[in-house]
N, C-alpha and C positions, 0 to 999 in steps of 0.2 A: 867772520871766521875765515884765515885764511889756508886753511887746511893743509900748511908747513909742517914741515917735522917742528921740535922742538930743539933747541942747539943740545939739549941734556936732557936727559929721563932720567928714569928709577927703577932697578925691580921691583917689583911688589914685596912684601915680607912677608910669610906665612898666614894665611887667616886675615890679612889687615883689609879693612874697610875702603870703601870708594873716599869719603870724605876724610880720612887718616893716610892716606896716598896722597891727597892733593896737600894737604897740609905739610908734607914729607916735600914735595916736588916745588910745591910755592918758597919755602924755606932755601931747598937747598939753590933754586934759582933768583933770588933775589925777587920774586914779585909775590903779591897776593895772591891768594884762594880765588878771589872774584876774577883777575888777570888770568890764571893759570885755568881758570875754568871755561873762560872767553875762549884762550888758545888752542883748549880740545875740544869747543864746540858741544860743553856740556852748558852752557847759560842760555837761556831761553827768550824770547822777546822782551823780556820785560825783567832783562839782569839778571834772573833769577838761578841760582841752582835749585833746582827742585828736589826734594824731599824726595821724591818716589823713584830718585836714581837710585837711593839706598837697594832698594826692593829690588829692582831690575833696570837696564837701561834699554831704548828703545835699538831696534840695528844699525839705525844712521847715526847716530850717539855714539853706541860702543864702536861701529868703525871708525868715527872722526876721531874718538879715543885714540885711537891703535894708531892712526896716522899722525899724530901729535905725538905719540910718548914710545913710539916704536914696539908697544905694544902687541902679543898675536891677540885675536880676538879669545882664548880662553883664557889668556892672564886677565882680560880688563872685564869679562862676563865675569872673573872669581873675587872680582873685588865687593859684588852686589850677595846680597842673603841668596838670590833666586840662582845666579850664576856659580856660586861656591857651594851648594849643592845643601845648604842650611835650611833651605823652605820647603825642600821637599821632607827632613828630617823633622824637622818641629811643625809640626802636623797644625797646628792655631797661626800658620802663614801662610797655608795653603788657599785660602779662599778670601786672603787680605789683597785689597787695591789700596791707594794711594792717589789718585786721580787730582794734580795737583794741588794735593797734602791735603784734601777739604775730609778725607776716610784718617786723618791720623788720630782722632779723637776715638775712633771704632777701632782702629787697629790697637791702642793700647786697652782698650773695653776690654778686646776678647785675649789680650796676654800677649796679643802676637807679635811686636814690637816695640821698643821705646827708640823714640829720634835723639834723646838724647843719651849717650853711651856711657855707662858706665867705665871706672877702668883698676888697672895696677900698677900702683907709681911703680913696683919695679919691673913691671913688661914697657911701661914705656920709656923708664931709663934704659933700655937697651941689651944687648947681650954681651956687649964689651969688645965690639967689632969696632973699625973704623967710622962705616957710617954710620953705624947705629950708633958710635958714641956724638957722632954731630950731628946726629938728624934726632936721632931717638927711636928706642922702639916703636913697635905694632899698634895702631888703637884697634883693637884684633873685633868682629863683625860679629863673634860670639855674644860682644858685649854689651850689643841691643837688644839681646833677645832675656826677658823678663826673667826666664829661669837659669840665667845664669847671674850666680852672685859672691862667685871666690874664684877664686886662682889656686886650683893645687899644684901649680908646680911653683909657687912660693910659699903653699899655704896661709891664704891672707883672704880677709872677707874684699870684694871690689869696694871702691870706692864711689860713694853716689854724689858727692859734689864737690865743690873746689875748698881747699882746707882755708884759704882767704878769707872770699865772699861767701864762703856759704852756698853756694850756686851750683846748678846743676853745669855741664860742660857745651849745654846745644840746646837750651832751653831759652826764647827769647821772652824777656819782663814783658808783664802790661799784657796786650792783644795784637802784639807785633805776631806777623807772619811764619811760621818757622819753617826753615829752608836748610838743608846737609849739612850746612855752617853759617857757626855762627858770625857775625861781623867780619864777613865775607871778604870787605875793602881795605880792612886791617894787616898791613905789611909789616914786615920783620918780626912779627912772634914767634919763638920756636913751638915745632908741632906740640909740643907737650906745656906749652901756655895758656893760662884761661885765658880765653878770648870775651868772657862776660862784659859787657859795657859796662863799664861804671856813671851809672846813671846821674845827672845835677853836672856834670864835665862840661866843658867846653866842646861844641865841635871841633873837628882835623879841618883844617882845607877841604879833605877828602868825604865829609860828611857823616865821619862816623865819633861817636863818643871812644874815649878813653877806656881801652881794656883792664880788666885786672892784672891781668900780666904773671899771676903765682903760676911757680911751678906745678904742677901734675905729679911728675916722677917723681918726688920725693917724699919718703917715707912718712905716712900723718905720724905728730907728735901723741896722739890717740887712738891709739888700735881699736877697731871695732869692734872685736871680740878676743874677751883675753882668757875666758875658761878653759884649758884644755881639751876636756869634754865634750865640749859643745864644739866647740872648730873641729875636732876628731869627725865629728858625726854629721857634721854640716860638708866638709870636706869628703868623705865619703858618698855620701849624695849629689856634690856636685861632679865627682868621677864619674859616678853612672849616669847622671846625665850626661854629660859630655862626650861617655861612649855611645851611645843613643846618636847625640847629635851629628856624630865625625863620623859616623856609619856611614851618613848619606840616605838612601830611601828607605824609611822603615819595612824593614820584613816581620813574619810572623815570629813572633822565636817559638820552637818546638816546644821548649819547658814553661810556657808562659800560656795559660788562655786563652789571655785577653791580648794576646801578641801587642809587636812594638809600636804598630799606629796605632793603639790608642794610649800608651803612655803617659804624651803629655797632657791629650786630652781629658784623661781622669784624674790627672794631678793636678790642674787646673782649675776642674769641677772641685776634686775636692778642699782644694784650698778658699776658692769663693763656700764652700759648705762650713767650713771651719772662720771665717768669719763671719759670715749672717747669722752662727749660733753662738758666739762665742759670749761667754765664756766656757758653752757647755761641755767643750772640745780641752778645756784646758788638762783634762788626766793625760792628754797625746803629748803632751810636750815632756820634754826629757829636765827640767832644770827653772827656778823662776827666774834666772838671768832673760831663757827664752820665749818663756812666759809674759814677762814686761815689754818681750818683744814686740809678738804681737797684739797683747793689748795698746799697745803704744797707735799702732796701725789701725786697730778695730774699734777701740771705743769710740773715737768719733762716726765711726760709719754707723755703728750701734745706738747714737746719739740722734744722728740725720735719722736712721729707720726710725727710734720711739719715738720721733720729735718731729713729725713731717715739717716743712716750713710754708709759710703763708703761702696762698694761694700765687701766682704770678713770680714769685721768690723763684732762682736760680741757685741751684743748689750742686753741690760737687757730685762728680759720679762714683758711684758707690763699689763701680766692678773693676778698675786697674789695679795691677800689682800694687805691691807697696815700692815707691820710690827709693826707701833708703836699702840697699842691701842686704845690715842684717835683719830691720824686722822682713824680710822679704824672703831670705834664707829660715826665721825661722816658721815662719807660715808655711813654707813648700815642706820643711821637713814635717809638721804635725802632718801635712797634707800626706805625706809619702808614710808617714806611721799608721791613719786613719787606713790607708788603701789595704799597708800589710807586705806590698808585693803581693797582691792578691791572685786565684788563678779560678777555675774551675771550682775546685774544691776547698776554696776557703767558705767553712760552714760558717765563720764566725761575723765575716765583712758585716752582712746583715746586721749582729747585733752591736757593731760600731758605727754603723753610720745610720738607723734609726732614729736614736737619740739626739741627734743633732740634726734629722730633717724635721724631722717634729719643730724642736727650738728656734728653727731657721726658716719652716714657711709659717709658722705662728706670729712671726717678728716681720716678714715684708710683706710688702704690700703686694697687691694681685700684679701688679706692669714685672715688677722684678721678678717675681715666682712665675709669670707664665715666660721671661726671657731666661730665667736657669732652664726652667725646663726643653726652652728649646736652643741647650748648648747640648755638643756633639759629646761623650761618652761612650763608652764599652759597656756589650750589651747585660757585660757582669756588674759592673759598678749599678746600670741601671736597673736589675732586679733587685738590689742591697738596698737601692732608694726609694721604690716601689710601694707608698700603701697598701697591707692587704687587710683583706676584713674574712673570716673565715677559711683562707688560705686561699682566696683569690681577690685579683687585685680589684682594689677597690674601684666603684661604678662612680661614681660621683669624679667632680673636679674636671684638671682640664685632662682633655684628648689624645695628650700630645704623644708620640708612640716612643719616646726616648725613654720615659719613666714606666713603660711597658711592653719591657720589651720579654722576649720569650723567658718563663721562668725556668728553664732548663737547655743544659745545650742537647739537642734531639738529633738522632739520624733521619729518624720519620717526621712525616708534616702535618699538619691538620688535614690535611685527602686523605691522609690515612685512617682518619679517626673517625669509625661508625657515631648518629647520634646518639644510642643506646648503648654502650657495653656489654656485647653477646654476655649471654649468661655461664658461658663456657672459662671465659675468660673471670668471671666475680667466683665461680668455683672453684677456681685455681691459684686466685689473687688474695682473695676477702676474707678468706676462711676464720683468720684470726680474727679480724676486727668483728663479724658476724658474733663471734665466737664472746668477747668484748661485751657488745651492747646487747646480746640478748636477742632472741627471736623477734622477728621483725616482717610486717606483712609484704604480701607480693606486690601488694600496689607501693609501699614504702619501698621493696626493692628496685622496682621500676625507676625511683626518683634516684637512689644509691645509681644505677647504673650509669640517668642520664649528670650524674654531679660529678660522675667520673670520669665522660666523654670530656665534658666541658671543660675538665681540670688539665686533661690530656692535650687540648686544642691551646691552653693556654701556656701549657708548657713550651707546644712546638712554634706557634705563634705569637704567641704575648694579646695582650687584649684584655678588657675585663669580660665580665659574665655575657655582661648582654653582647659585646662582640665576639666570643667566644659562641654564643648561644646562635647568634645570626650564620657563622662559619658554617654550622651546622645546619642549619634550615629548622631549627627549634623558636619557635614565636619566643618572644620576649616574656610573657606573662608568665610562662609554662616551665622557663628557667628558674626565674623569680620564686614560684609557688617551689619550685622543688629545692630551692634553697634553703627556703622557710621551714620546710617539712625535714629536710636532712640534718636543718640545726637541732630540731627537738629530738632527732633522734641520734646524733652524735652530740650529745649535752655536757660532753667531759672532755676538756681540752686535751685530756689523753687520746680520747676516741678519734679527733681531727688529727693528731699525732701519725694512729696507726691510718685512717683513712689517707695521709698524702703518702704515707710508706706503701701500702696499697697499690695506690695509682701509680708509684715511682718505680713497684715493680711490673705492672702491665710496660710504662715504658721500657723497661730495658728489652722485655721481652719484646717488642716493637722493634727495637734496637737493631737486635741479631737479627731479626726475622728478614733474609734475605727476599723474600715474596709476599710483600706488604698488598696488602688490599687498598687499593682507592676506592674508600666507599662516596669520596666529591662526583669522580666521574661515572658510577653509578647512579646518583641520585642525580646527576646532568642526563644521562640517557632514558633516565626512565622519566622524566619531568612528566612528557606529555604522554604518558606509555598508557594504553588502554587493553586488558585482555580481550585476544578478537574473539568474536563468537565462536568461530571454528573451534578456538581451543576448548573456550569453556563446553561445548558439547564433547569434546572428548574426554575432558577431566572428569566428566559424567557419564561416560558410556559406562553401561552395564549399573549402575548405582539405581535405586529406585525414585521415583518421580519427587521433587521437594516441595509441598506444597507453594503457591502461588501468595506468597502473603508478601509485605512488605518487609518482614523480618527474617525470611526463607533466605536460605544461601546464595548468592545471585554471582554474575558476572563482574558485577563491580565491589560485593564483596571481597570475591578473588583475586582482583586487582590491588584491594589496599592490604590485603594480605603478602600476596606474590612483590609488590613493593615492600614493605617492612621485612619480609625475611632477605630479599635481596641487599636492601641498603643497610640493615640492622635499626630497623627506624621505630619511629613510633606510628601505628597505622594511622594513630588520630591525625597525624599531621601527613598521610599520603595525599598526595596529588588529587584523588579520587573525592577525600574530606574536604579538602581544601576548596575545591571547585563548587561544590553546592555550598560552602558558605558565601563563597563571590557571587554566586545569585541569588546569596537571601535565603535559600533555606534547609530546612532543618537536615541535622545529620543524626537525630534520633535511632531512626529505622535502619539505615545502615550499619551504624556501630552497631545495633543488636543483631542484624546480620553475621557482621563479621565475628561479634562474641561466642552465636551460636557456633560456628564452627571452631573456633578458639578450645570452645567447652570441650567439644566431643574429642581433644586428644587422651582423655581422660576416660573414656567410652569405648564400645566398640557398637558400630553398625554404618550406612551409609556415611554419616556424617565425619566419621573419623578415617575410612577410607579415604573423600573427598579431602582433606585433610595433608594426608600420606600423599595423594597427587598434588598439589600444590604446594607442598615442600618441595617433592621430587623437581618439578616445573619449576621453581624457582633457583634450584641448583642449576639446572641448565641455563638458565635466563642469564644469575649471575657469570657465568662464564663464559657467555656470549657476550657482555656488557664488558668482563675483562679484558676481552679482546678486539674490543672496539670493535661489535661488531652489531650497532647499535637498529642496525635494519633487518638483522637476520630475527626469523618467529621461530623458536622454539617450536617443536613438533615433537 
């Protein structure tokens, strides 16, 4: 490299690609790709253009660019996806490397680039300029990226291979190496020439086979799509994409949910969803023109899933787009019907994309079902996708937190959510449903309050029952039992109905409530909390003597009492129960302790006094706790 100007440069053209620049430059100067590449000190030890210029170039790179083609450095950063402001846009590039081209098999996995470009014979016949009529249009950088598949300002599906051969434009035969360009040594082809070798040729001198040599730009004798209707609507879509992409950094959009980074990510998801189930997706599609589209594309992959192959067998990957355009265009478009434009408040997403998780993790195997699951999504597509079993997500399967993610968008958190649901709140909320199923015992209500908590925890957090249940400090078993106990007594799929309507209105109330309770950082300060003697003698001055039994009102009764009313907990699971089971023994005596007083609100005499003070004490406690003021003793 002798890090010279170049006698002649080029501007760059709008959009146009690093490897469609040099093909422009080697042209208009009489030398090759490989020559012209040499001379900006883009080839590598070992000849090579590398692949991962596409993506981004290194800074020694893009300078010895600039100083070859007089270049500033933001023209020759705009010629790369990362530099032209594309990678931050199409959100399935952001976490793509290239690491000499050995990730190009993962990057077209996950959508996020094709190396070899599609294009439009009439963007790259030019605009009717000078040099664009002797150089040729743009091979424009849009056209590597998988969800681009027409050109509306010709209206014309792209083109996925050369009208020749048949060939893709950058795709090398066989297990040849693929690198920015193809047949790199290849001199005098106009940029808009297939450069595919023509395999069984002669070598050049120069060591390379015989290119095809067909033109690009010129219009195929077979339009790829000629329905009206379907280009209308295919064209349509590839507009909003486009506006998406030439935004540059996705922002939220105000009228949208699931805002603009996750876009492509859920179009993406659900067009891999719309193939693994297909045909069950086929009502999404507008027409059997587009229909035969994607079938064209899916039944083999549907073949490979029913039909594993031998053991040691290599078999193709089941998750790249579709290479040809239109079946590729019309997979994104079921994918973009399946979604809806979906937001917030699409009630229905759910009952469209049920039907086709089913169909679609019934048909792969566990490698691919646990790799969908761990593709990125919006956290709306991911409760649409979600198993549930009684209106929470189901316990079983994998872990993975994408497919469960919060079922509601929440102002409040799971800190906010007592394990219990005060009673105050099931009088104010439940009345109907109560009203519904029919009188129902207090110990049944106890399970209603904690299936509520749980339901609430999952809204704000996502999780199934048992993580939902742990959030809370509720044992495993105790959630489970009270699932069991709340199915026999919501038996009528209406009654599940009015029970999540129920819950959904405690949430909103949660919502506004600008002075949310942390019942997490109550149940943190009270973990190790002992009532001290001092108080318990005060809570009994004046009351008469309690007899000495084991079952007699005691200091540690008071304790898992004064916890339960503070946290809204279950006493059986206070700290105080909890502890003599870690030594082994029995919590008999206690609970009957603490029932004793439980009973007497119902009473009147010492017992129901002691009672009145230990509520009282516990309001103060909780407000000490709210205020972080986890050393002070109540007095």
């Amino acid at each position: 490299m002798s890090g010279l100007p170049l006698p002649r440069s080029l501007d760059p053209l709008p959009e146009e690609s690093l490897p469609g620049f040099l093909l422009r430059l080697g042209y208009r100067l009489e030398r090759s790709p490989a020559r012209i590449s040499t001379l900006c000190g883009l080839s590598n030890m070992h000849h090579r253009l590398p692949v991962e210029y596409l993506l981004t170039m290194p800074p020694q790179v893009a300078d010895a660019l600039t100083r070859a083609t007089r270049l500033s450095l933001d023209e020759a950063e705009a010629l790369t996806l990362a530099g032209s402001g594309l990678a931050d846009a199409y959100t399935p590039l952001v976490a793509t490397r290239l690491d000499g081209g050995r990730n190009h098999a993962a990057a077209r996995r996950r959508w996020a680039m094709n190396l070899s470009s599609r294009f439009c014979p009439r963007c790259l016949a030019g605009d009717g300029s000078l040099v664009q009529s002797k150089l040729g249009g743009a091979w424009k950088l849009r056209w590597h990226l998988p969800v681009t598949f027409a050109c509306p300002e010709h209206s014309l599906l792209l083109s996925s291979v050369c009208p020749q051969c048949r060939n893709p434009p950058n795709r090398p035969p066989g297990t040849e190496r693929a690198g920015l360009i193809m047949e790199r040594a290849a001199g005098g082809l106009h940029p808009a020439q297939c450069r595919h070798p023509m395999l069984g040729t002669r070598l050049s001198p120069a060591g390379f086979h015989r290119s095809c040599g067909a033109r690009l730009d010129q219009p195929s004798e077979s339009p790829l799509m000629t329905a009206p209707d379907d280009l209308d609507r295919l064209i349509s879509l590839q507009r909003r994409i486009d506006q998406r992409l030439l935004r540059g950094s996705p922002q939220t959009s105000p009228g949208n949910g699931t805002g603009d980074r996750y876009f492509f990510l859920d179009l993406v998801a659900a067009a891999q969803l719309v193939k693994f189930s297909w045909p069950s997706g086929s009502d999404l599609v507008h027409s059997p023109t587009l229909a035969a589209l994607i079938d064209n594309h899916a039944t083999p992959i549907i073949n490979q899933l029913d039909h594993p192959p031998a053991p040691g067998t290599r078999s193709p990957s089941v998750w790249p787009a579709p290479d040809d355009s239109s079946e590729c265009a019309a997979l994104l478009l079921a994918a973009d019907t399946l979604l809806g434009h979906h937001s917030q408040v699409d009630t229905n997403l759910r009952d469209r994309v049920q039907p086709l998780a089913r169909a679609a993790f019934e048909r792969i195997p566990a490698n691919v079902a646990a790799a969908f699951r761990r593709m990125q999504f919006s956290p709306t597509l991911a409760r649409a996708l979600a198993r549930k079993v009684n209106g929470f997500y189901h316990a079983g399967g994998h872990p993975h937190s994408n497919l469960r993610a919060p079922s509601r968008e929440c102002l409040f958190s799971a800190e906010h959510v007592p394990a219990l649901l005060p009673s105050t709140w099931i009088d104010a909320h439940f009345t109907t449903l109560l009203d519904l199923v029919g009188p129902i015992t207090a110990w049944n209500t106890r399970h209603l309050r904690r299936a509520a908590s749980l339901k609430l925890v999952e809204m704000a957090a996502g999780g199934t029952w048992p993580e939902c249940a742990e959030a809370l400090g509720t044992p495993w078993n105790t959630a489970q039992q009270t699932l069991k106990i709340l199915k026999r007594v919501l038996a009528s799929t209406e009654s599940w109905k009015m029970f999540d309507k129920a819950v959904d209105q405690v949430a909103l109330a949660l919502d506004s409530d600008v002075l949310r309770i942390n019942y997490a950082r109550r149940r943190h300060v009270l973990a190790s909390w002992q009532l001290p003697d001092a108080q318990w003698t005060e809570l009994c001055d004046g009351l008469g003597q309690f007899r000495n039994l084991p079952t007699s009102p005691s200091p540690k009764a008071a304790t898992a009492l004064v916890w339960a009313q503070v946290t809204q907990g279950d006493y059986l699971h206070s700290p105080a129960l909890n502890a003599l089971r870690q030594r082994g023994k029995g919590t008999k005596h206690l609970v009957s302790a603490v029932n004793q007083i439980r009973a007497s609100d119902v009473r009147r005499g010492d017992k129901t006094e002691l009672l009145r003070r230990i509520n009282h004490y516990a309001s103060r406690l909780a407000f000490a706790c709210d205020q972080s003021q986890s050393t002070v003793l109540v007095s």
